[in-house]
C-alpha positions as CSV (number, residue, x, y, z in Angstrom):
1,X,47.2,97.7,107.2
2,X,45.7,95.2,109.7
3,X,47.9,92.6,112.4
4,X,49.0,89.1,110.8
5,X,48.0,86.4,112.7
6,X,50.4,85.3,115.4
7,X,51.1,82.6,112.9
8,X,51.4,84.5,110.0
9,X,54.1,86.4,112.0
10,X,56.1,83.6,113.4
11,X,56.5,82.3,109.7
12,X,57.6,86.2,108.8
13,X,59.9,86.2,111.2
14,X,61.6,83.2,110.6
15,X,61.9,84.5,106.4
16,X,63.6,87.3,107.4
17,X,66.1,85.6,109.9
18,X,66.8,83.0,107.3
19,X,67.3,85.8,104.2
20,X,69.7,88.0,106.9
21,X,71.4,84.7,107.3
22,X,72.3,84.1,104.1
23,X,73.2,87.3,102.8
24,X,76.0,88.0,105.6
25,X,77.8,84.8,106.2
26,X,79.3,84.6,109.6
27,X,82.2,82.4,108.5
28,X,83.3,81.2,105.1
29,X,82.3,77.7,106.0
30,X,78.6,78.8,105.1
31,X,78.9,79.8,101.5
32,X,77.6,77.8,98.8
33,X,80.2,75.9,96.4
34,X,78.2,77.6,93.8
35,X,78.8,81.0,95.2
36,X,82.8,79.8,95.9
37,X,83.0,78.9,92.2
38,X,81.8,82.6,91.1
39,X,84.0,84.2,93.8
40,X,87.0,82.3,92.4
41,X,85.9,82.2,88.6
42,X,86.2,86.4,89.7
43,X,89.9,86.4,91.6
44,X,91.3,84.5,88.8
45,X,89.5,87.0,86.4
46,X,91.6,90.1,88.2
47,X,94.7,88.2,88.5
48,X,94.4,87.7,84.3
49,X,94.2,84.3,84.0
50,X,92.2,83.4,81.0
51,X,91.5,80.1,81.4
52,X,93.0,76.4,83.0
53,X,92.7,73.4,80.8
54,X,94.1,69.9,81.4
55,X,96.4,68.2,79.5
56,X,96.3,64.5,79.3
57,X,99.9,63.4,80.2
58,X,101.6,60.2,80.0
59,X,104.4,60.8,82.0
60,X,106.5,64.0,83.2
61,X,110.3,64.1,83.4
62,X,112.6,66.8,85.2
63,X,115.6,67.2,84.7
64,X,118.3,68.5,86.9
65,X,122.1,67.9,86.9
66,X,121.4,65.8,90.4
67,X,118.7,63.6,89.3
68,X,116.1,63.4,86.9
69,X,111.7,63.1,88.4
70,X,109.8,61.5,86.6
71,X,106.3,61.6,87.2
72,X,104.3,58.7,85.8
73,X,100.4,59.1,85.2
74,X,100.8,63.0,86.2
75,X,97.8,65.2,86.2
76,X,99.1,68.0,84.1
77,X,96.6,71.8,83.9
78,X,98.1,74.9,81.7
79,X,97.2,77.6,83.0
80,X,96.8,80.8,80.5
81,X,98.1,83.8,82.5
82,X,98.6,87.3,81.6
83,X,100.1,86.0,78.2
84,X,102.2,83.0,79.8
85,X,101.1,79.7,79.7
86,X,101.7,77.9,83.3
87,X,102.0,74.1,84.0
88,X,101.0,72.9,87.3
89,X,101.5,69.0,87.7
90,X,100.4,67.2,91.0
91,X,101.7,63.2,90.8
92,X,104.4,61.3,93.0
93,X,107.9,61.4,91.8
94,X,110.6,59.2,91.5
95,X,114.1,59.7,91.3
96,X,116.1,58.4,88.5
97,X,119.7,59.3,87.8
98,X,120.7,61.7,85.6
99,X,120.1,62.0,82.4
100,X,118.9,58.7,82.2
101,X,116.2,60.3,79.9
102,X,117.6,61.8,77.1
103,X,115.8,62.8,73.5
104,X,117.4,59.8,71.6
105,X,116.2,57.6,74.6
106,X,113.0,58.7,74.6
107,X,111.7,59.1,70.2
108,X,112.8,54.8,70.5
109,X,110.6,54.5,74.2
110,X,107.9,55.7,71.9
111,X,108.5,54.5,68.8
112,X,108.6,57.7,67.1
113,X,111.1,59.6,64.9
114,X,113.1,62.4,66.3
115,X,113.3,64.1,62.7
116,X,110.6,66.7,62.5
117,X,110.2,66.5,58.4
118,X,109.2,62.7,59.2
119,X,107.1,63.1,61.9
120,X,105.2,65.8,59.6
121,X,105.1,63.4,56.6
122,X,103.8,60.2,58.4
123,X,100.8,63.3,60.1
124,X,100.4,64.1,56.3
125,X,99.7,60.4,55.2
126,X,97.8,59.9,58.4
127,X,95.6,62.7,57.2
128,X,94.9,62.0,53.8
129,X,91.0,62.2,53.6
130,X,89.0,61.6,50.6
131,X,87.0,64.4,50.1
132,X,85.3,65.2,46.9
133,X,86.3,68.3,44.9
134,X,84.1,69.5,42.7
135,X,84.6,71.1,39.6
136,X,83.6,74.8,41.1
137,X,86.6,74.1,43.9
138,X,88.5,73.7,40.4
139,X,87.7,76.6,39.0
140,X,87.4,78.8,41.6
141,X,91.0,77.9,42.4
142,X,92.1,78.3,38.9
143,X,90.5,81.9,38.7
144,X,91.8,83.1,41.7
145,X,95.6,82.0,40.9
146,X,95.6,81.9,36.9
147,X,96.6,78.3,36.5
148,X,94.8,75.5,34.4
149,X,92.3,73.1,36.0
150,X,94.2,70.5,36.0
151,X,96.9,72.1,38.3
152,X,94.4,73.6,40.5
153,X,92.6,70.0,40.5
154,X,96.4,68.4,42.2
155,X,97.1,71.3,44.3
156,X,93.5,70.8,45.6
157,X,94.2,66.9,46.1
158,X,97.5,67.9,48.0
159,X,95.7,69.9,50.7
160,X,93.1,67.6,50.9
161,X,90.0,70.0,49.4
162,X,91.8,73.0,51.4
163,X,91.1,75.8,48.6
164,X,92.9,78.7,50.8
165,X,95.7,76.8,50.9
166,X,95.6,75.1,47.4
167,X,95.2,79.0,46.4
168,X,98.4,80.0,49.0
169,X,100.4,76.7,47.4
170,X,100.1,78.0,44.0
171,X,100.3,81.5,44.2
172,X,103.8,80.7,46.4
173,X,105.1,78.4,43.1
């Protein structure tokens, strides 16, 4: 194989100090964020965490028997780690006294009820939609539990077109 031109070699040469570069970074402050986002996506990988997701908080309140923190407009991420679910929150405290929170304090703050049976029944109403059954939803939930139409047709209505759990409903009767 012939000589490249003097030119030819210059641009060669420069290539190859550029791909030597790159492939043996001399300090970390070289690598790409795309190749830092691998790197970690890969320690976190090892370490069994199976995923981070962020939870859309309101406020955050710890309490201790000293004081209580509360952490208004946190940033909240659970973190899924070898079958443990971590909460990392970042946000600036303040310090209220104690107990000054309590779970009766806080269902009226929100306008919620403490009771879990209402909180479920004012979900279920929430959710009612209108779907359509039709008359094979009827009858295929009438087969499968040996009750007439017209008792598969409510138990459908309850679950809101659910057959599995019109099916599970009546079968449980």
């Amino acid at each position: 194989m012939g000589k490249l031109p003097k030119s030819m070699q210059e641009k060669k040469r420069k290539a190859k100090a550029l791909r030597t570069q790159g492939s043996v970074p001399s300090n970390k402050s070289n690598l790409s964020s795309k190749s830092m986002n691998r790197q970690m996506r890969r320690r976190m990988q090892q370490q069994g965490v199976d995923g981070m997701e962020p939870i859309e908080a309101y406020r955050v309140i710890i309490q201790t028997e000293d004081e209580d923190l509360v952490i208004d407009d946190p940033q909240v991420i659970k973190v899924k780690q070898q079958g443990m679910e971590v909460y990392q929150i970042i946000g600036s405290p303040k310090k209220q006294p104690p107990s000054s929170y309590n779970a009766d304090n806080i269902g009226e703050n929100f306008g919620t009820s403490t009771d879990s049976e209402e909180i479920q029944e004012e979900i279920d109403e929430d959710i009612n939609l209108n779907v359509e059954i039709t008359e094979q939803d009827i009858q295929l939930v009438s087969m499968q539990t040996g009750v007439i139409p017209k008792e598969a047709e409510r138990a459908l209505r309850e679950t809101n077109g659910d057959l599995a759990r019109a099916i599970i409903n009546l079968k449980t009767k």
